[in-house]
C-alpha positions in Angstrom: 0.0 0.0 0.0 2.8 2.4 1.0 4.6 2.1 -2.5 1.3 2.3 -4.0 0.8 5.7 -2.4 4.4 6.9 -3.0 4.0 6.2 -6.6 0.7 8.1 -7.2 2.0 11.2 -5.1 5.1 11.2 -6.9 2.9 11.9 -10.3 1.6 15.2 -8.5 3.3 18.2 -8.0 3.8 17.1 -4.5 7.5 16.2 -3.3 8.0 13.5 -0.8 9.0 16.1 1.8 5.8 18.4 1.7 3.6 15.1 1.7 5.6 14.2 4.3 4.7 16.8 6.4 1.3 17.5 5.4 0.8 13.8 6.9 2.0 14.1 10.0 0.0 17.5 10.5 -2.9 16.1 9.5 -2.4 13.3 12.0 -1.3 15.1 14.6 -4.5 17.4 13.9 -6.9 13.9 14.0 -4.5 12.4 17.6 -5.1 15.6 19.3 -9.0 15.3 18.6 -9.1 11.7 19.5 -10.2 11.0 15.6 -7.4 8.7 15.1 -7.4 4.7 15.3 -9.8 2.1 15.1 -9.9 2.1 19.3 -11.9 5.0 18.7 -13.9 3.8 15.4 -12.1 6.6 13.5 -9.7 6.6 10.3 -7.0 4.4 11.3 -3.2 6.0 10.1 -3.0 4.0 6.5 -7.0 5.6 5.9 -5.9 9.3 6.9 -2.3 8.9 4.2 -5.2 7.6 1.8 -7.3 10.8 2.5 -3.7 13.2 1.9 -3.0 11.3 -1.4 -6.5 11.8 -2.9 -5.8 15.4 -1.8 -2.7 15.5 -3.6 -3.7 13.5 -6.4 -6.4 16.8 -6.7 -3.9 19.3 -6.3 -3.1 20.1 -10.0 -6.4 21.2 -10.1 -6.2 23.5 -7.5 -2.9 25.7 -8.3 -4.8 28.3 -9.0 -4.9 28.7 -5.1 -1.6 29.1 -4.7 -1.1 32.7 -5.2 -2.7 32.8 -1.6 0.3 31.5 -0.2 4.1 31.2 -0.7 4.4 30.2 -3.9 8.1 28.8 -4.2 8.5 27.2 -0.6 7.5 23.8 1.7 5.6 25.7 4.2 3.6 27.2 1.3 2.9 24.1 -0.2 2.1 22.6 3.0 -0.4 25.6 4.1 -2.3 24.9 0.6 -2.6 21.3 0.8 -3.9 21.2 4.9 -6.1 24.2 3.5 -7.5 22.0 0.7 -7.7 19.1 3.0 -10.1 20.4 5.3 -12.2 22.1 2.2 -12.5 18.7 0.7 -13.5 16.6 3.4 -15.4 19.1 5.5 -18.1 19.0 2.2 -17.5 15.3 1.6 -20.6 13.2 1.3 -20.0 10.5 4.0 -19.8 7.9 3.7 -19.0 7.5 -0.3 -15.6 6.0 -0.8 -12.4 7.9 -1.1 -10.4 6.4 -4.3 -6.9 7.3 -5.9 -6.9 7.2 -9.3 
């Protein structure tokens, strides 16, 4: 699964060091709210990576966003994709599936 994942996020514009990042924000963001882990009936860690790629997989779509933020940098990148995140899946229709293409 995780080479599966690498591969798709490596065909975005996404480096391996922002989606990196943007992972372990996002699960830090789902720990700190007790969203995290099947103890809890919530997105385990392989689910929220799934959630990140399909947001990446997305994010050609949405660089017209970007002039919001730091264009040319990590944190900028990072900032739009956590921003993105939460704009997807706070509208998602729950519970259809989330798939990577």
């Amino acid at each position: 699964t995780c080479m599966i994942i690498r591969n798709l996020v490596s065909q975005s514009n996404v480096s391996h060091a922002e989606f990196s990042k943007f992972v372990i924000l996002v699960k830090r963001w789902a720990q700190a709210r007790n969203l995290y882990g099947k103890n809890y009936c919530c997105p385990s860690g392989i689910a929220w990576t799934i959630m990140c790629a399909c947001v990446c997989q997305k994010f050609p779509l949405l660089q017209a966003h970007k002039s919001k933020f730091e264009e040319d940098t990590e944190e900028g990148t990072t900032i739009m994709l956590l921003t993105c995140f939460f704009k997807l899946f706070s509208k998602w229709t729950w519970p259809n599936p989330i798939f990577l293409t």
